[in-house]
C-alpha positions in Angstrom: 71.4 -57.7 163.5 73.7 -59.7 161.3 75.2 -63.2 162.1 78.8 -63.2 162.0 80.6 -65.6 159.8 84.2 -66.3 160.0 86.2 -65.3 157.1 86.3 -68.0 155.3 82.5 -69.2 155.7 81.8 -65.9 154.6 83.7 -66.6 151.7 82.3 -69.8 150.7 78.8 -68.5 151.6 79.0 -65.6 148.5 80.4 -67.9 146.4 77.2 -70.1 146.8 75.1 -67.0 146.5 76.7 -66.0 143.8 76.1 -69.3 141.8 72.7 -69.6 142.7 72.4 -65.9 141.3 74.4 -66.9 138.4 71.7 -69.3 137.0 68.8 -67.3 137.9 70.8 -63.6 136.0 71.8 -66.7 133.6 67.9 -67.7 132.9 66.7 -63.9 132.7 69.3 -62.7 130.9 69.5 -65.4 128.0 66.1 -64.0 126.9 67.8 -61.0 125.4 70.0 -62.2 122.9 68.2 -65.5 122.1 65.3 -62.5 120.6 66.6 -62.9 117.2 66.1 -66.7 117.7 62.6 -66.8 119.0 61.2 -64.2 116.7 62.2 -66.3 114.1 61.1 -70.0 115.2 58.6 -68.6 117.1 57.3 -66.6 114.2 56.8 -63.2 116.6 57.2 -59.7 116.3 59.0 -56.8 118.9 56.0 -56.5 120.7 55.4 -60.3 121.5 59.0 -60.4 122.4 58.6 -57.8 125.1 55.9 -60.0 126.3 57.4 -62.6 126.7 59.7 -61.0 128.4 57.4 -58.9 130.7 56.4 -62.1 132.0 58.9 -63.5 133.9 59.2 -59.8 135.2 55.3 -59.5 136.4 54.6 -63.0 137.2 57.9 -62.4 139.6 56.1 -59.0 141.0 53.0 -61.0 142.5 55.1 -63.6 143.8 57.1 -60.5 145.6 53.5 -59.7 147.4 52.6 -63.3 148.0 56.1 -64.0 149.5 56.1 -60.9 151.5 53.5 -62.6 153.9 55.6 -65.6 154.6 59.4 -64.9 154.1 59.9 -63.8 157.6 58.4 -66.5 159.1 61.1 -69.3 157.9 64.6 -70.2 158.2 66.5 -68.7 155.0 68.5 -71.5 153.8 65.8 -74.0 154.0 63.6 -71.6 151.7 65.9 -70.4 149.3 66.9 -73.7 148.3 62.9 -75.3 148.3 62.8 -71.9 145.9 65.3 -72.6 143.9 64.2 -76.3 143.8 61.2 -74.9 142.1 62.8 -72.6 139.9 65.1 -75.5 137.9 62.0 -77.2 137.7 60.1 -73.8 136.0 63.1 -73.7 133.6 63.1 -77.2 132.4 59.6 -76.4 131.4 60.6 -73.6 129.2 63.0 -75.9 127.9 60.1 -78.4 127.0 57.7 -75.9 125.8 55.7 -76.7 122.6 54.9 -73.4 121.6 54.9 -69.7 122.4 51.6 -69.6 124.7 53.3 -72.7 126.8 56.5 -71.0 126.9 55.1 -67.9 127.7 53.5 -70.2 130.7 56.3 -71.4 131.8 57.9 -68.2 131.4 56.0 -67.0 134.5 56.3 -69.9 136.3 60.1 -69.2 136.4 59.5 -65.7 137.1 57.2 -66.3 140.3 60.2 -68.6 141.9 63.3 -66.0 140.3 61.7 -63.3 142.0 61.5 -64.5 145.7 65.1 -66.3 144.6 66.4 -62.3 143.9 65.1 -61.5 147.2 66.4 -63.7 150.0 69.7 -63.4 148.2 69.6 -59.9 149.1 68.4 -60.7 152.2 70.5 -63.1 153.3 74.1 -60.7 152.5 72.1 -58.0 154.4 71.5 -60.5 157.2 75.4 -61.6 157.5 77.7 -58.9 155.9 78.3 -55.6 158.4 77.2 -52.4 156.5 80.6 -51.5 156.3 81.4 -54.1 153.5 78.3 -54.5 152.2 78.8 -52.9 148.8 81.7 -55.4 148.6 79.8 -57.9 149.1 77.3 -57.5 147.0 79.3 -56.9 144.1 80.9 -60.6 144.9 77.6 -61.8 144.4 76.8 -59.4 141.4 79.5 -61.3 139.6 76.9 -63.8 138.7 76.2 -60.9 136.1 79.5 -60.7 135.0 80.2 -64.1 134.3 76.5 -65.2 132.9 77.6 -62.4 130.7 81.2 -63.8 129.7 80.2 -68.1 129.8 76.8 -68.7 130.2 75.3 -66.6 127.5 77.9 -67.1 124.7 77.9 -70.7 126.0 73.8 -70.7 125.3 73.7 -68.8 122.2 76.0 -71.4 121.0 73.8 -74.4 122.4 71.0 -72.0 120.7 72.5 -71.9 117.2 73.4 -76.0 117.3 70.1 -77.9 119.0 68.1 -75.1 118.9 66.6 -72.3 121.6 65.7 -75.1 124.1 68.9 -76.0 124.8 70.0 -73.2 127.0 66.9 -73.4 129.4 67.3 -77.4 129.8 71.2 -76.4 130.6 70.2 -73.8 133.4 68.2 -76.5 134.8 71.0 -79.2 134.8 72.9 -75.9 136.8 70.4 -75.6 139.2 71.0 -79.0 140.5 75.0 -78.6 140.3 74.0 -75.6 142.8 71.6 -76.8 145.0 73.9 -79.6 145.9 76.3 -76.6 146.9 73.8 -74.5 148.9 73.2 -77.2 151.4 77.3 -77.6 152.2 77.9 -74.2 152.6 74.9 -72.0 153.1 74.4 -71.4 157.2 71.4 -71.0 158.0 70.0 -68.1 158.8 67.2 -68.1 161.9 67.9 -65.0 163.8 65.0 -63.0 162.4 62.7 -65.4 163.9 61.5 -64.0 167.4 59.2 -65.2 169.6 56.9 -62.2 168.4 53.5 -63.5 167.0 51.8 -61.6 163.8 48.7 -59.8 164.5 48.0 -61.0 160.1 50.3 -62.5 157.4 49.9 -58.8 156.3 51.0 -57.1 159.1 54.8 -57.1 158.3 53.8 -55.9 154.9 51.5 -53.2 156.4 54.6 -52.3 158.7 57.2 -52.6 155.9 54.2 -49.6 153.7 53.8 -47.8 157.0 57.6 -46.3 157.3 58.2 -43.6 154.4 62.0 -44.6 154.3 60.7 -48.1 153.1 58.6 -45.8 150.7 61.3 -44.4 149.0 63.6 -46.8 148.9 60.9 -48.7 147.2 60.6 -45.9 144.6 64.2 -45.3 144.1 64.8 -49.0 143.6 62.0 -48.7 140.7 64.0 -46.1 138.8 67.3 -47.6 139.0 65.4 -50.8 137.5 63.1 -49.1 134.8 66.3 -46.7 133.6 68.3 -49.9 132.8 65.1 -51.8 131.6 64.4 -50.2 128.8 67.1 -50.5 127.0 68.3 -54.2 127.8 65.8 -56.0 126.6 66.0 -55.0 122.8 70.4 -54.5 122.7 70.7 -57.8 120.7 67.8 -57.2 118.2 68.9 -53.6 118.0 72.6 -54.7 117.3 71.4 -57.0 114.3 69.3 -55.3 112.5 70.4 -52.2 112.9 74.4 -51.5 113.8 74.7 -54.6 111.6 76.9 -57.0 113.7 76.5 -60.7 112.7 74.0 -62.9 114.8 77.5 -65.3 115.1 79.7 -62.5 116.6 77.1 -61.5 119.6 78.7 -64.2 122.3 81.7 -61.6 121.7 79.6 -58.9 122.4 78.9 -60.5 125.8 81.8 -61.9 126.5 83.8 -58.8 126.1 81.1 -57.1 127.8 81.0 -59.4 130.7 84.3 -59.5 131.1 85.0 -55.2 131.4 81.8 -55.7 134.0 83.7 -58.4 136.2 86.5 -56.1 136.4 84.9 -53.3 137.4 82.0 -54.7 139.6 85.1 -55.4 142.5 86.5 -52.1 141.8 82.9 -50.1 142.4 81.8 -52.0 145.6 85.4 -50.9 147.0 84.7 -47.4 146.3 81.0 -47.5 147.2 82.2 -48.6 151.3 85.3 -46.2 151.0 84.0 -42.7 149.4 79.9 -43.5 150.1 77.2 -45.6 148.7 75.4 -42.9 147.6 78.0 -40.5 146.4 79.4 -43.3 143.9 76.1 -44.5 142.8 75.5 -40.8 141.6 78.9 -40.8 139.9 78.0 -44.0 138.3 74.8 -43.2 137.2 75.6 -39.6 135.5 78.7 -41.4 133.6 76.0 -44.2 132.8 73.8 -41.7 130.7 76.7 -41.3 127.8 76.7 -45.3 126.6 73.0 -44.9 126.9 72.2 -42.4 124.6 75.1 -43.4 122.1 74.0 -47.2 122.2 70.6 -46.0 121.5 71.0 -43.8 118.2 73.8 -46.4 117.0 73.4 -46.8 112.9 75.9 -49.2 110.9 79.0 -49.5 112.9 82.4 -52.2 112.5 82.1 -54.8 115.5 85.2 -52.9 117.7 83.1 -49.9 117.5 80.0 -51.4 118.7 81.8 -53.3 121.5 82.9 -50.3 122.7 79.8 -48.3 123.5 78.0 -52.3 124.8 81.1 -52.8 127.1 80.8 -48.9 128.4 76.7 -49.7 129.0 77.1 -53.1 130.3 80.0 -52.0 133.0 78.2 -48.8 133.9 74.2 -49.8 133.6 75.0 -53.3 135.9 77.6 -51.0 138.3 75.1 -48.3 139.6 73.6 -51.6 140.9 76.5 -51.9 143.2 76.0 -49.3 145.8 72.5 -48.9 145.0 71.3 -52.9 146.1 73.3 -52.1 149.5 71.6 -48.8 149.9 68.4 -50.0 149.4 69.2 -53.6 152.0 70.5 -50.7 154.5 67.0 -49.2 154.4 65.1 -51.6 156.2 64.8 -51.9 159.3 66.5 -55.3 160.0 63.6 -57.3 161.7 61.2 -56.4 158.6 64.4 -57.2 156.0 62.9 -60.3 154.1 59.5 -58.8 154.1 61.0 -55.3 152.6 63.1 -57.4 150.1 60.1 -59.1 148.9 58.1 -56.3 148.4 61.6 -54.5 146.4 61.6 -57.7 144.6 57.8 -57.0 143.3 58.4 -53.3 142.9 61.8 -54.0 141.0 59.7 -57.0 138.3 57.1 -54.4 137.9 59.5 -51.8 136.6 61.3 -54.3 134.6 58.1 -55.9 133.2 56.7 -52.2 132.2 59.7 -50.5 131.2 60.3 -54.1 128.9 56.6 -53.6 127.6 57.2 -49.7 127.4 60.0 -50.2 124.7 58.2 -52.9 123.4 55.5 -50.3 122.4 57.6 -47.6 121.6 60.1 -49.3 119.2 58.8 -51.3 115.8 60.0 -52.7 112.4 60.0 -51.0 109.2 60.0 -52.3 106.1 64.0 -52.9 105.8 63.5 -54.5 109.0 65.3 -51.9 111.3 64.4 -51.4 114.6 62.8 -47.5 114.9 62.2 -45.6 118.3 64.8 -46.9 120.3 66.4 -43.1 120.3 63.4 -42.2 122.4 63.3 -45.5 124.8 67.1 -43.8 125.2 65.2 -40.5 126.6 62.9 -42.5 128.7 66.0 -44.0 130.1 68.3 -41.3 131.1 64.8 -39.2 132.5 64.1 -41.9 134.9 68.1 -42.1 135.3 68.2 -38.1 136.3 65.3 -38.9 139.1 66.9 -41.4 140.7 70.2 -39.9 140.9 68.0 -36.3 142.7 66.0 -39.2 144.6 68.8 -41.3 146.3 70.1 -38.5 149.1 66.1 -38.8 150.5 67.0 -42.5 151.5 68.1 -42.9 155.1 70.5 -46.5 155.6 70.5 -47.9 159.0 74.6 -47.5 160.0 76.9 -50.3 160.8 73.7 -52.3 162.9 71.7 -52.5 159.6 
């Protein structure tokens, strides 16, 4: 059940996926290392910070479930790009926000529209890409990682640092319109999910989607993969600062070297993931993944080439287990229920995120030299969940080259 694209409209339709991805990674993603920013003109501590974080993440889980009832029912195009319509809109109010409550507001609002935006992107390469080039695929469109990593971020820390921390959110929203303009030439639309087949309920595909245990555990598995990585991310830049003592100035190079290794590699793992297995080089990801974990995590004072090391080894191995493991988890539904299971991942994904942000949030604290203590034990946390999911993933069964 995919709907064959010639090679060329295939290519232009990742393209366009991946730039709609771009600036929703882009507007997630900037929260990280604009921490340091907002604590300080915000006037917040680590565990408002994870907050404000864990909003986007759990406003984006309940609009997961709501859009789980409804994201069947419609052409794909049409939705994505009313979505992502809303989205720009969500993020020029963060832009605008007076204070931390309203931006914490408007926070959510862009989460509830980023998280059925993360789904039907998923969705929609499922729908079109045959399982055998899948994990390519997907890592074409997980280049919007890669290069928010390398432009847009060092480009919004340096908005940040000139016109202050609105300036990247009112930029993603001047994006979003760039893109949309682009989605409507070259997405196709997508209709062939849409049988004649009437619903009992809007909650009978989600019932069916909970009813088949492969869903199940694909669900779970996708939380792990999300909560091992989660953990950490959120608290790199603030970690980095006050602890390994690199410069607030030098951290665009710390993304933009990071981002860089990662668009390199990201092609490179999604050809190995449809050559040697999906599952078999998300395992071999994942262990190698552990090492930059733990070292990142117990970091103390190091030179910038040192520390740019261990955050290019995290960022290319954390963001490549994602690879092989987004494809196996789109090859786990059963194709008619795809958009409905992708919703529901997306809620299961922004609830891992939004606890394992709030998690280290909890666990990690200022002293009175204003180091960051307890991230060594959000590095525990992460490589345990890491260890489950890599024993989980074999229990996952992927519909073959039909899925």
């Amino acid at each position: 059940m995919t709907t064959p694209l010639s090679p060329r409209a295939e290519r232009f339709f990742l393209l366009t996926l991946a730039g709609i991805q771009f600036s929703h990674v882009l507007d997630f993603m900037i929260m990280m290392p604009l921490g340091p920013v907002l604590m300080a003109a915000l006037g917040i501590g680590t565990h408002e910070f994870g907050l404000l974080v864990a909003s986007y993440s759990f406003s984006a889980a309940i609009s997961g479930i709501l859009a789980a009832t409804f994201v069947d029912l419609f052409e794909r195009k049409r939705l994505l790009l009313i979505v992502f319509t809303l989205f720009g809109v969500a993020t020029l109010a963060c832009g605008l926000a007076p204070g931390y409550s309203t931006l914490m507001l408007a926070r959510g609002l862009a989460g509830v529209f980023g998280g059925i935006m993360g789904a039907l992107v998923q969705t929609m390469i499922a729908d079109s890409i045959p399982f055998s080039r899948r994990a390519r695929a997907s890592s074409v469109v997980s280049s919007a990682f890669s290069i928010s990593t390398i432009a847009g971020v060092p480009l919004s820390l340096l908005l940040a640092n000139h016109f202050g921390w609105r300036a990247p959110f009112i930029l993603i929203a001047a994006l979003t319109v760039i893109f949309l303009g682009i989605g409507l030439r070259f997405l196709p639309e997508l209709r062939h999910h849409l049988g004649e087949e009437k619903r009992a309920h809007l909650l009978s595909a989600t019932f069916s989607v909970l009813g088949d245990s492969n869903h199940l555990r694909a669900l779970f598995f996708s939380a792990l993969v999300i909560f091992s990585g989660f953990t950490v991310i959120p608290y790199i830049t603030v970690y980095a600062v006050n602890n390994v003592g690199i410069a607030l100035e030098d951290i665009p190079i710390v993304y933009l070297v990071g981002g860089t290794a990662t668009f390199i590699s990201a092609r490179l793992i999604g050809r190995w993931a449809d050559k040697f297995g999906k599952v078999e080089v998300y395992r071999r990801v994942a262990l190698l993944a552990m090492v930059p974990t733990l070292v990142l995590t117990h970091a103390g004072p190091l030179p910038l080439w040192g520390w740019l090391i261990i955050s290019a080894s995290f960022f290319v191995l954390i963001s490549g287990r994602m690879i092989p493991s987004m494809a196996i988890i789109a090859s786990s539904a059963q194709p008619k229920l795809r958009g409905t299971f992708m919703s529901l991942n997306s809620t299961v994904q922004s609830l891992a995120m939004g606890l394992a942000t709030t998690l280290a949030g909890f666990l990690t604290s200022f002293d009175a030299s204003s180091r960051i203590v307890g991230y060594s034990l959000v590095g525990y946390v992460a490589v345990a969940a890491n260890l489950v999911a890599i024993w989980f993933v074999s229990r996952i069964v992927m519909h073959g080259k039909n899925a």
